[in-house]
C-alpha positions as MATLAB code, in Angstrom:
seq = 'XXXXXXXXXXXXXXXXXXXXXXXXXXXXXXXXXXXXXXXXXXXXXXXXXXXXXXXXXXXXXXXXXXXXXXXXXXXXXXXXXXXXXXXXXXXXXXXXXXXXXXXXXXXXXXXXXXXXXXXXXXXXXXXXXXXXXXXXXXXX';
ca = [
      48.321   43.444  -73.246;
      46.908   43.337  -76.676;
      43.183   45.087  -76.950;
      39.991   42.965  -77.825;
      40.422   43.847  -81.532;
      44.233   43.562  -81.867;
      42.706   39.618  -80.728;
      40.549   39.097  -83.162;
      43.048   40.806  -86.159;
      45.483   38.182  -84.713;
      42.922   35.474  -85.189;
      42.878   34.641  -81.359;
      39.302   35.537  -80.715;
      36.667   34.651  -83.677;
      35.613   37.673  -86.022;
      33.291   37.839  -88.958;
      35.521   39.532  -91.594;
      34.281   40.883  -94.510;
      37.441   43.475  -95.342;
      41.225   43.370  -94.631;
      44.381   45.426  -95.989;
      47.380   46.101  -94.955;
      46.336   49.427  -92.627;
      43.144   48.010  -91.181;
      39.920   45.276  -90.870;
      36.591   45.483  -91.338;
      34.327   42.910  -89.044;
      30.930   42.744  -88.203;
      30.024   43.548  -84.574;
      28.544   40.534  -82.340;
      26.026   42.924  -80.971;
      24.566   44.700  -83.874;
      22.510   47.615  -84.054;
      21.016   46.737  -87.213;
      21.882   43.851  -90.080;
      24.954   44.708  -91.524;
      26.866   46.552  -88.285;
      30.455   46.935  -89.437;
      33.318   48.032  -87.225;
      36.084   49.559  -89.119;
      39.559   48.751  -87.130;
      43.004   49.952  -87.505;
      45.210   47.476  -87.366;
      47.943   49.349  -85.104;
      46.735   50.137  -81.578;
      45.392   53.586  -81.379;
      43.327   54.338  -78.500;
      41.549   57.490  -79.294;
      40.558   58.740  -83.075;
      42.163   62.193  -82.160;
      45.393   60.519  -82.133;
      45.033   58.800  -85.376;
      48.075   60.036  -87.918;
      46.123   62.074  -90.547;
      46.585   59.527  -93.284;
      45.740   56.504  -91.143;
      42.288   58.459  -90.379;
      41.509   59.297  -93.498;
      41.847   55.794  -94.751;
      39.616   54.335  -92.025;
      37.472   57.035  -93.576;
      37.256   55.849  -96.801;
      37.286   52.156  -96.230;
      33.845   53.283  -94.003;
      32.556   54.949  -96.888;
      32.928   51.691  -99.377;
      31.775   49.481  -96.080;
      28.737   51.923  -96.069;
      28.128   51.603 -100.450;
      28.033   47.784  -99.714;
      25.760   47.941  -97.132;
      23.404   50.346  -98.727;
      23.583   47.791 -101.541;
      23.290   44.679  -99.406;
      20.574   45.721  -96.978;
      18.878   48.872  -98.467;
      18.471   51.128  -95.522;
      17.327   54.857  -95.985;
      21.207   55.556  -94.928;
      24.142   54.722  -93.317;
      25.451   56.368  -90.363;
      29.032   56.046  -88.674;
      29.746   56.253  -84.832;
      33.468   57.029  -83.322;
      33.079   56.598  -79.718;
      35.760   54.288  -78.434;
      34.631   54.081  -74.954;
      33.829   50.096  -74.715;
      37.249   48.956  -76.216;
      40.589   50.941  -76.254;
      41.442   50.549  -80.115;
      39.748   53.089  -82.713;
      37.010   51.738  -84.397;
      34.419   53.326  -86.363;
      30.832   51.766  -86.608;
      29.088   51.644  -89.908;
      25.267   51.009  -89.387;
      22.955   50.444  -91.920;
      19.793   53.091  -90.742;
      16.020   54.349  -91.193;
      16.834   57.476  -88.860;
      18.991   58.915  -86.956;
      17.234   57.467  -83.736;
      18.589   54.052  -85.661;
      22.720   55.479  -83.783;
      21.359   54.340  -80.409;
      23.662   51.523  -78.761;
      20.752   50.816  -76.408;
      19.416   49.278  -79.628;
      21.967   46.803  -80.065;
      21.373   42.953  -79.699;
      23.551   41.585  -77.413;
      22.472   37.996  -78.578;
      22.403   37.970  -81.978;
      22.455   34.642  -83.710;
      25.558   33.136  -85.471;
      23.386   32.316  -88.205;
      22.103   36.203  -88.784;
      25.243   37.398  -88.305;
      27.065   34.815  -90.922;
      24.081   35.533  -93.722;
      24.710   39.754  -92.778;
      28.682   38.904  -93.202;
      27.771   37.019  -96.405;
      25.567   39.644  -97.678;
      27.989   42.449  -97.209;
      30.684   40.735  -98.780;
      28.798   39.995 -101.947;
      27.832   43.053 -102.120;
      31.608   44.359 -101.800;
      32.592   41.514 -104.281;
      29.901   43.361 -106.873;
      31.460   47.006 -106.441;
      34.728   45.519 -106.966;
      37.149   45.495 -104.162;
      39.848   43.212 -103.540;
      39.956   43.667 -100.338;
      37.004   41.731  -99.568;
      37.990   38.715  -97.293;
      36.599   35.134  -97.920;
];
């Protein structure tokens, strides 16, 4: 059975894309920790980050980093911090969250019911901003 995210790649389930090529996605999460919450995806089915093929991980790395410039753009937080923990959905994902401090990487902060309408203006925001710094990749 395909995961939750291998859904939403496929277009079955609804996502809020603001990056796609060929290796992997970028959407924003429904239950953000702060504006801007960006899960980077691979596209193949990997369950665990250990047993990502060194290229594959290094390109989820860098697409982070550029989701991370565009947020820091977009939102202006202090930083951006990343989270691999994989435990809610069996498909690698890294989480790119816009932050004032490190007590910011706290998943008990998340909003479970964040509006549609936040959530489209933070997707809009983030792909401006990744429009600006010139990537391709951006999705529409």
């Amino acid at each position: 059975m395909a995961s939750l995210f291998t859904r939403i790649i496929n277009g079955e389930l609804p996502g809020r894309f603001v990056w796609s090529d060929e290796r992997c996605v970028a959407f924003l999460t429904i239950a953000p920790i702060a504006d801007g919450h960006t899960l980077v995806v691979p596209r193949s089915e990997v369950d665990h980050w250990v047993d990502l093929d060194d290229d594959l991980a290094a390109h989820l790395m860098v697409v982070s980093r550029k989701i991370g410039a565009a947020q820091m753009e977009a939102f202006s937080p202090n930083r951006v911090g990343v989270i691999i923990a994989g435990l809610e959905v069996p498909h690698t994902h890294i989480h790119v969250i816009p932050i004032e401090s490190e007590s910011d990487l706290d998943f008990r902060r998340a909003d479970p019911n964040a509006g549609a309408e936040a959530l489209d203006t933070a997707a809009h925001r983030l792909r401006e901003a990744l429009r600006s710094q010139g990537h391709p990749e951006v999705t529409s």
